[in-house]
C-alpha positions as CSV (number, residue, x, y, z in Angstrom):
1,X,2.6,3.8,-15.9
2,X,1.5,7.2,-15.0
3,X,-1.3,7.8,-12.6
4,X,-3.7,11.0,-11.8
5,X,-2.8,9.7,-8.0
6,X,0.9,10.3,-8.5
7,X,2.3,13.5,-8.6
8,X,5.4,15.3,-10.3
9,X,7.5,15.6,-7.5
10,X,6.4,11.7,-6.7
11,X,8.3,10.5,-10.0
12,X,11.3,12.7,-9.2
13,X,11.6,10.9,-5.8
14,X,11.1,7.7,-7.8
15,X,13.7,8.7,-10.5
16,X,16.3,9.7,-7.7
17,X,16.0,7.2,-5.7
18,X,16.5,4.5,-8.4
19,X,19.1,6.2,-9.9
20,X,20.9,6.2,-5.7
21,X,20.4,2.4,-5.6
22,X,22.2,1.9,-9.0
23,X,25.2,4.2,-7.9
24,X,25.2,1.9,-4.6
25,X,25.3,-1.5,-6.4
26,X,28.1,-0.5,-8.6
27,X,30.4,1.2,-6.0
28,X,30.0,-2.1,-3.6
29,X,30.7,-3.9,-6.8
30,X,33.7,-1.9,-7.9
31,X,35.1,-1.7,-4.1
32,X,34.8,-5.5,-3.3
33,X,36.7,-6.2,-6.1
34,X,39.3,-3.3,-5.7
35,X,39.5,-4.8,-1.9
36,X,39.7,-8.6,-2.9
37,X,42.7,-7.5,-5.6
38,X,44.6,-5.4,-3.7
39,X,44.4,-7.1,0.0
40,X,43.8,-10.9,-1.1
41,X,41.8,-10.8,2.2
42,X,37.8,-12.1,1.7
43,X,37.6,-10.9,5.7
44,X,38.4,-7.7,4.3
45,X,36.0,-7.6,1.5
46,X,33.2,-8.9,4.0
47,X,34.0,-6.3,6.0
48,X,32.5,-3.1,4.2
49,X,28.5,-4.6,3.8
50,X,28.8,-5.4,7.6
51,X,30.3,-1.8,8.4
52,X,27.6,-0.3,6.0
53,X,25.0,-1.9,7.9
54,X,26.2,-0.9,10.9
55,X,26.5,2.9,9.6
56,X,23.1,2.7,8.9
57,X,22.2,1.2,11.9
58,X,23.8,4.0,13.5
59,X,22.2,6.7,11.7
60,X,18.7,5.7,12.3
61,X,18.9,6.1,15.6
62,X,19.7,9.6,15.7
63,X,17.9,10.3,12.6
64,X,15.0,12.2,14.6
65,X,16.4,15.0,15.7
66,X,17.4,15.4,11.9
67,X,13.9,15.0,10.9
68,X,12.2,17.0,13.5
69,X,14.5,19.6,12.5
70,X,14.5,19.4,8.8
71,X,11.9,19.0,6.2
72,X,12.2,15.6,4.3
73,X,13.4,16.8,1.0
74,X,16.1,18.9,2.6
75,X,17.3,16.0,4.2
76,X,16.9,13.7,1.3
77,X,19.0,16.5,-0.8
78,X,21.4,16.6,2.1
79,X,22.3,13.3,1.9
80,X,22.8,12.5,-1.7
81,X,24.9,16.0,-2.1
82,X,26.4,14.8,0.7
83,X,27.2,10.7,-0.6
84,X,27.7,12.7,-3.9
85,X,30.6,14.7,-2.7
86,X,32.1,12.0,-0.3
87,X,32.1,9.8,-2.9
88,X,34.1,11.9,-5.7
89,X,36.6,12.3,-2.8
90,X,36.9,8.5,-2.5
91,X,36.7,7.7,-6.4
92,X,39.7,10.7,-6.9
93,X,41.6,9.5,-3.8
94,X,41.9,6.2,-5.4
95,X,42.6,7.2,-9.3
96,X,45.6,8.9,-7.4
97,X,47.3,6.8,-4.9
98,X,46.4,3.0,-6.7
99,X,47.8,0.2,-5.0
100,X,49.1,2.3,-2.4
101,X,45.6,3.5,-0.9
102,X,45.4,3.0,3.0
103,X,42.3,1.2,3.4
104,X,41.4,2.9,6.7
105,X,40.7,5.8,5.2
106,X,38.4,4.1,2.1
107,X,36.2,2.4,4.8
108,X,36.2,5.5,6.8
109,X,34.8,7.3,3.7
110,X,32.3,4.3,3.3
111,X,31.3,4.2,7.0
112,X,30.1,8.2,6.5
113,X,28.2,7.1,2.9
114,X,26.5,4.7,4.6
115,X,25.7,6.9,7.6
116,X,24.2,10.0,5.1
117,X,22.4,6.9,3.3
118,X,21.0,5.6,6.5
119,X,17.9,8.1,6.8
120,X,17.5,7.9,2.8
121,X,14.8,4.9,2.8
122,X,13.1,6.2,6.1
123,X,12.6,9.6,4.9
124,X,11.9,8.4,1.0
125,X,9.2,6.0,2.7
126,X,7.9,9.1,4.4
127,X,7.5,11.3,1.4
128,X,5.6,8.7,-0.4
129,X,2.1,9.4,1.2
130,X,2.7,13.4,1.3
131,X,3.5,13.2,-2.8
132,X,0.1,11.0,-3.9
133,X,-2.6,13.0,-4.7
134,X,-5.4,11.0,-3.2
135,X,-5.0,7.7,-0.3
136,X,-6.0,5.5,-3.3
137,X,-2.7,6.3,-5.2
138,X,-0.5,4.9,-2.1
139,X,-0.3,1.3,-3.1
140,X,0.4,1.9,-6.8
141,X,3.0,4.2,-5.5
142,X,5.1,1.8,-3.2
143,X,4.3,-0.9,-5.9
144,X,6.2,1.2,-8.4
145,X,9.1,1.9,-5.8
146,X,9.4,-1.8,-5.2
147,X,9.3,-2.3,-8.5
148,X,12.2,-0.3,-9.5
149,X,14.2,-1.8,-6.1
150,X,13.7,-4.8,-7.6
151,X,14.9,-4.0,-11.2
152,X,18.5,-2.8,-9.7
153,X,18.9,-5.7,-7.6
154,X,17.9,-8.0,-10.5
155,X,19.7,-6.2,-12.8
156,X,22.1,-4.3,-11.4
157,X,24.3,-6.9,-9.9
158,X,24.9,-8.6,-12.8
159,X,25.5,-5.4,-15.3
160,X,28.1,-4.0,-12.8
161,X,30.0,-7.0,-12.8
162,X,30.2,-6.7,-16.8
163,X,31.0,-2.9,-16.4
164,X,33.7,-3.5,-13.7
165,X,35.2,-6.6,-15.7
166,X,35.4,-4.1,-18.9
167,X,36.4,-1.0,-17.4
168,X,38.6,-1.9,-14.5
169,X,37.4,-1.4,-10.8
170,X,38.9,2.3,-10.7
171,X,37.1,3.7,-13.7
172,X,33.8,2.5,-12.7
173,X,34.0,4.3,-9.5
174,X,34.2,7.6,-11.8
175,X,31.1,6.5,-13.5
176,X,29.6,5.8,-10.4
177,X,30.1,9.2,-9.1
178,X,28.1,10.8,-12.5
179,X,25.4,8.5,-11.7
180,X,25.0,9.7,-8.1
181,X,25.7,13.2,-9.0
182,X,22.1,12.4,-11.3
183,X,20.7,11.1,-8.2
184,X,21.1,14.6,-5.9
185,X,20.2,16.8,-9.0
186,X,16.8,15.1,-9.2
187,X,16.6,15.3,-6.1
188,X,16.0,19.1,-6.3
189,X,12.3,18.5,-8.2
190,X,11.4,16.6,-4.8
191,X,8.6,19.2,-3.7
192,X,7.1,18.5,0.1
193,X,3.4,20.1,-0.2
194,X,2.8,23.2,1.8
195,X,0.2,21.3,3.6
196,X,2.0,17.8,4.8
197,X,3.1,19.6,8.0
198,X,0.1,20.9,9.2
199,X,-2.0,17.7,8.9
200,X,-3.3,16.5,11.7
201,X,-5.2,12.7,12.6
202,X,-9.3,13.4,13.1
203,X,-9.0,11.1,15.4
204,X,-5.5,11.2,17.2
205,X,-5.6,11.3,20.9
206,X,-4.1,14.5,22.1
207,X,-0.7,14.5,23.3
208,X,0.4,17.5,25.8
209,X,3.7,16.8,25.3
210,X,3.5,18.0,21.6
211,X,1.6,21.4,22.5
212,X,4.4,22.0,25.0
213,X,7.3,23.8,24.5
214,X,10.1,22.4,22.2
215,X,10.3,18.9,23.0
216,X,13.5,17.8,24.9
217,X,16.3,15.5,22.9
218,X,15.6,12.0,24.7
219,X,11.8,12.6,23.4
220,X,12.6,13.2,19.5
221,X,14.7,10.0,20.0
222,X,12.5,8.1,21.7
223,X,8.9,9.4,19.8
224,X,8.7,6.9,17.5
225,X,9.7,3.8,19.4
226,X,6.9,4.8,21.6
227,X,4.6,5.4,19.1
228,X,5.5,1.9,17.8
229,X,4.7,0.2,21.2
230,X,1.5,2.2,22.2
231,X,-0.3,1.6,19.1
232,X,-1.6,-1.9,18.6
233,X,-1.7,-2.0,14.6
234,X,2.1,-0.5,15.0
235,X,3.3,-2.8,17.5
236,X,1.8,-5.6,15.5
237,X,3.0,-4.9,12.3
238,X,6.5,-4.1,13.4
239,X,6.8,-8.0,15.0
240,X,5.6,-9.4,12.1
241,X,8.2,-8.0,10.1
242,X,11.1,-9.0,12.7
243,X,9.6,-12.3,12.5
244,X,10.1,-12.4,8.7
245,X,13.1,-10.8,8.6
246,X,14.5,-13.6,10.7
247,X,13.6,-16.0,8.1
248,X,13.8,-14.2,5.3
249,X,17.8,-14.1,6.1
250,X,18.2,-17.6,4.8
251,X,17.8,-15.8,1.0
252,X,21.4,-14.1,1.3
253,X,23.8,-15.8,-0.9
254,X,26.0,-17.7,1.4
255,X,22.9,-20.0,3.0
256,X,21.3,-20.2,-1.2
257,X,24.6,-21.5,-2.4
258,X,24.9,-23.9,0.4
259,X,21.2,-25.3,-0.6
260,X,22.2,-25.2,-4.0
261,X,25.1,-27.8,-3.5
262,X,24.0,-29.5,-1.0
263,X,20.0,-30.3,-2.0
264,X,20.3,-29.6,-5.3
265,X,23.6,-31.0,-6.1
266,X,24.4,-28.6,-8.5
267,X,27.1,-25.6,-9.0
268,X,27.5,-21.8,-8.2
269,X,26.0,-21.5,-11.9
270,X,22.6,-23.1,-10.7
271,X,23.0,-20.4,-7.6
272,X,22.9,-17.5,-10.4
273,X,19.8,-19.0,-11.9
274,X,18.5,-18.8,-8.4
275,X,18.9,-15.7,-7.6
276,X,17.8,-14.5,-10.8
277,X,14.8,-16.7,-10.9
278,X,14.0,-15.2,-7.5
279,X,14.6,-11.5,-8.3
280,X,12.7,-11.8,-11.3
281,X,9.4,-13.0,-9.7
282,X,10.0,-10.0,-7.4
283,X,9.9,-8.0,-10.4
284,X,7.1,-9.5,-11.3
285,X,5.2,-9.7,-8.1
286,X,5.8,-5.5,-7.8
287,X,4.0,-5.2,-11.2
288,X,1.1,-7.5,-10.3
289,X,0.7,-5.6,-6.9
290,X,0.4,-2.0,-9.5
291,X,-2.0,-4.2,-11.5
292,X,-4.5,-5.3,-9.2
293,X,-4.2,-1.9,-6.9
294,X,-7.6,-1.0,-7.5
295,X,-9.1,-4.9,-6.7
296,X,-7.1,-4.4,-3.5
297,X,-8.6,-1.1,-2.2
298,X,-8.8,-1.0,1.4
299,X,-7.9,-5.2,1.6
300,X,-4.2,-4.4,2.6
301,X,-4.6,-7.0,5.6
302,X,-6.0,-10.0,3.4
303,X,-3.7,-9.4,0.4
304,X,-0.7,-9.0,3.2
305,X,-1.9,-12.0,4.8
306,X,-2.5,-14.1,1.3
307,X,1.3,-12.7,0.6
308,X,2.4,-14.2,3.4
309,X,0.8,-17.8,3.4
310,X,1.6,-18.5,-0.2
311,X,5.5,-17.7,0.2
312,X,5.1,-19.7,3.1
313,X,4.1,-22.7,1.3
314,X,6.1,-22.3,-1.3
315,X,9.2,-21.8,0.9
316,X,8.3,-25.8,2.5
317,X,7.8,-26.7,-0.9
318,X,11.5,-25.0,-1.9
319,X,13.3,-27.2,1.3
320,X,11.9,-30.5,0.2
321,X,12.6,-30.6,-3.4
322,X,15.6,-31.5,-4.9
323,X,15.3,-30.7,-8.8
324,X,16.9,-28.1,-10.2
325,X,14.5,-27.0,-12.5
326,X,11.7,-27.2,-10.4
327,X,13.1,-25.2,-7.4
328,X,13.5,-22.3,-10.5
329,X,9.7,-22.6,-10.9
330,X,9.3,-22.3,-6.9
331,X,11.3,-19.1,-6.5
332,X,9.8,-17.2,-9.4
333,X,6.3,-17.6,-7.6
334,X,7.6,-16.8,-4.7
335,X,8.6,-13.6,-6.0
336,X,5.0,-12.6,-6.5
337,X,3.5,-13.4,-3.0
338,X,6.8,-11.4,-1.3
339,X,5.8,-8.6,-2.7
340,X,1.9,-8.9,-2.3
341,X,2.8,-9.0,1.4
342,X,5.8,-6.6,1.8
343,X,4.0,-4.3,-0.4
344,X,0.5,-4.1,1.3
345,X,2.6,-4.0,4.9
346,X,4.4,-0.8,4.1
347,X,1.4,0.5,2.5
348,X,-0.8,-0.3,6.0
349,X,2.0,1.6,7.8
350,X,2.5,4.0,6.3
351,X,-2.1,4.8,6.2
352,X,-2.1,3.6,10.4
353,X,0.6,6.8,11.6
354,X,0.0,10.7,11.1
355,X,2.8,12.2,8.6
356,X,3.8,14.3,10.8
357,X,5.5,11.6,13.4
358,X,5.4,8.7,10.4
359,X,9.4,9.7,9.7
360,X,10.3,8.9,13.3
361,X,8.4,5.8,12.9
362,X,9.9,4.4,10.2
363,X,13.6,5.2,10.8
364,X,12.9,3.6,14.7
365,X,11.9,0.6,12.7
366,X,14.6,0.7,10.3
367,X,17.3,0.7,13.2
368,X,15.4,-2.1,14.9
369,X,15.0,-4.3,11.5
370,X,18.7,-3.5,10.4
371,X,20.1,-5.0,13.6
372,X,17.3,-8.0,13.5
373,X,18.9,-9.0,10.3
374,X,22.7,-8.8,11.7
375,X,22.0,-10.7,14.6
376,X,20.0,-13.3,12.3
377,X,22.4,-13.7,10.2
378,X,24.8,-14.8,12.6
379,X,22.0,-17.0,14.2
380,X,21.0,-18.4,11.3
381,X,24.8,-19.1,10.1
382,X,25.1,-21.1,13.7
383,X,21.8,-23.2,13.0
384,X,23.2,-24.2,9.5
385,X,25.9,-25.9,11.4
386,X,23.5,-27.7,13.5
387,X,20.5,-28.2,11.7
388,X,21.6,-28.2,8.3
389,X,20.5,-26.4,5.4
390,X,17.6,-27.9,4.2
391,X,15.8,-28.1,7.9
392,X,17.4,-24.0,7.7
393,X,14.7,-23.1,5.0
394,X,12.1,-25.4,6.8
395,X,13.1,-23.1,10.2
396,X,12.1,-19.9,7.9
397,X,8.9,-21.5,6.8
398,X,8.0,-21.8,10.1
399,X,9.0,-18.5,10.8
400,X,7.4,-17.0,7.9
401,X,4.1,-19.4,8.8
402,X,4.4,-17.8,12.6
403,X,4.4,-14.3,11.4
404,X,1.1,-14.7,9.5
405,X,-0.5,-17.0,12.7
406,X,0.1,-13.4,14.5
407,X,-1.3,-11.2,11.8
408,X,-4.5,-13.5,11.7
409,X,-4.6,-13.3,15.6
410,X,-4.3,-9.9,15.9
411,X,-6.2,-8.8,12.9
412,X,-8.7,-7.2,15.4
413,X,-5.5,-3.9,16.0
414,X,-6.7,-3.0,12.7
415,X,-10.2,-2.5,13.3
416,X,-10.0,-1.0,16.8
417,X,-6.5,1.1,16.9
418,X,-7.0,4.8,18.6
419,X,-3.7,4.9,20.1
420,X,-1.7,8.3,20.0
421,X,-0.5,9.1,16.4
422,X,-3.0,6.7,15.0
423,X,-4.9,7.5,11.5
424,X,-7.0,5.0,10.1
């Protein structure tokens, strides 16, 4: 689906970056089950998502004094070269020692993966707008990234089980390595224009600070959380996606089996169908979103808003019912109106915030979301207990049905938004 909008070094960002998310979903594959063999432990197993996310966590908040320092595809070549070469280490470390590896070390080695990874989305999310050709290119763009996120996830879960079931756990992780080794050599056709740097808002309010002389520490960490609370549109946005990132917790696969059994009275093979069903309509949703791009235009809001109510519904709709067969039907169309509105979100973000400062924005929010959705999970986990699981995905309707009642109330950011950074 090739566009005049989207560039040549736009698909090999695309390319890489699909090819980085592949490598990830096979080595947590391949590790969880090399964990759960060797150490019988599931504590142990649950152990390395919740470390990588705190890595990440981590990273993003000192990832702006990398990326006032660095251009973005340097840094984006850094860290897969980087996850590339840690990860051989790790894949020959256990093809020597076996059974006798000391697990320290392997989550050690995953702790600094996950730190090098934790700038990759923010600075990937940053490229996007400097590698389209024209503003109208920007939602096909992100619909084509999402689409491709979507793909692994849908398919990638399920393949790398079959791969590590035929090849064995430690073999796979050698494969794994060839496929991010592909991800940092495309990542050398990643071109930054000559231009994106010198770009500047027509009408961004001046800021002293950044005609001053080099700008201390505390301010290249702090830059884009401020930037985030003094504009409006920024500020709005940002709560809107804590909001549905607190609801949207009650998809991860502990709370969807628990519905399964308990509302649906059916098996973990009914949960597979789920998550499928729901993965594929995500799929689905992303190429919709590339479809109808041009019938969007400049509509982000009401198609993000639309997104929003109709997953909403659904969602209620999901918590009531208790056939099988019908709650299938309910998460493939939900799958449609997620993306409609995550899509059209990123997409106003990334238009409302010079590119300049736009990579500080987004890795601020990426720390801030990432430990949203650890604290929710342990939240939501708590309110399962007490509320039970069907009023749980009733909770996250209301949640998601909140976050749209603030988007409709503060629609009026997006019309009048002349806040420091601001581009409209």
């Amino acid at each position: 689906m090739k566009s005049s909008f989207l560039t040549r070094p736009f698909y090999f960002l695309w390319t890489t970056q699909t090819a980085a998310n592949a490598a990830d979903v096979l080595y947590i594959m391949a590790l969880t089950v090399l964990v759960l063999n060797q150490t019988e432990s599931l504590i142990s197993a649950a152990f390395m998502p919740l470390m990588r996310s705190g890595a990440q966590m981590l990273s993003g908040l000192i990832a702006p004094l990398l990326l006032n320092r660095f251009k973005l595809p340097a840094l984006l070549l850094f860290s897969q070269t980087g996850q590339f070469l840690l990860f051989v280490g790790l894949a020959v470390y256990l093809q020597l020692t076996g059974k006798d590896a000391v697990f320290v070390l392997v989550f050690a080695l995953v702790f600094a993966m996950s730190f090098l990874d934790g700038w990759t989305v923010p600075a990937r999310n940053a490229l996007v707008p400097r590698l389209v050709a024209h503003e109208q290119g920007l939602l096909k763009a992100n619909s084509l990234i999402s689409v491709s996120d979507q793909v692994v996830q849908f398919a990638g879960w399920g393949l790398s089980g079959v791969i590590v079931a035929l090849l064995g756990p430690s073999p796979t992780l050698l494969v794994t390595a060839v496929v991010y080794g592909l991800a940092a050599a495309f990542t050398l056709g990643v071109k930054e224009p000559a231009e994106a740097h010198l770009e500047q808002p027509t009408d961004a309010a001046p800021d002293d600070s950044i005609a001053a002389a080099p700008a201390s520490r505390w301010h290249t960490l702090t830059e884009g959380w401020k930037i985030i609370w003094q504009m409006p549109r920024l500020r709005l946005l940002t709560f809107m996606d804590i909001i549905d990132m607190l609801g949207g917790s009650v998809w991860v696969g502990a709370f969807t089996l628990a519905f399964v059994q308990t509302a649906l009275g059916q098996g973990e093979e009914w949960w597979g169908f789920i998550n499928a069903a729901y993965f594929a309509g995500t799929v689905g949703g992303g190429l919709l979103v590339l479809a109808i791009s041009r019938a969007i235009g400049s509509s982000l809001l009401a198609a993000m808003l639309i997104g929003m109510a109709g997953y909403g519904i659904l969602t209620a709709i999901y918590a009531l019912n208790t056939q099988p067969f019908i709650a299938l039907i309910l998460v493939l169309l939900m799958g449609p109106f997620a993306e409609l509105s995550v899509i059209n979100r990123r997409t106003l973000i990334q238009r409302s915030v010079d590119k300049g400062v736009l990579p500080k924005v987004l890795s601020a929010q990426a720390s801030l979301l990432n430990l949203v959705f650890c604290i929710s999970l342990l939240v939501m986990a708590a309110l399962a207990e007490w509320l039970g699981i069907v009023n749980l995905y009733l909770l996250a309707t209301v949640l998601t049905l909140l976050a749209l009642g603030v988007g409709l109330i503060g629609r009026q950011a997006f019309r009048n938004d002349s806040a420091p950074g601001a581009r409209m």
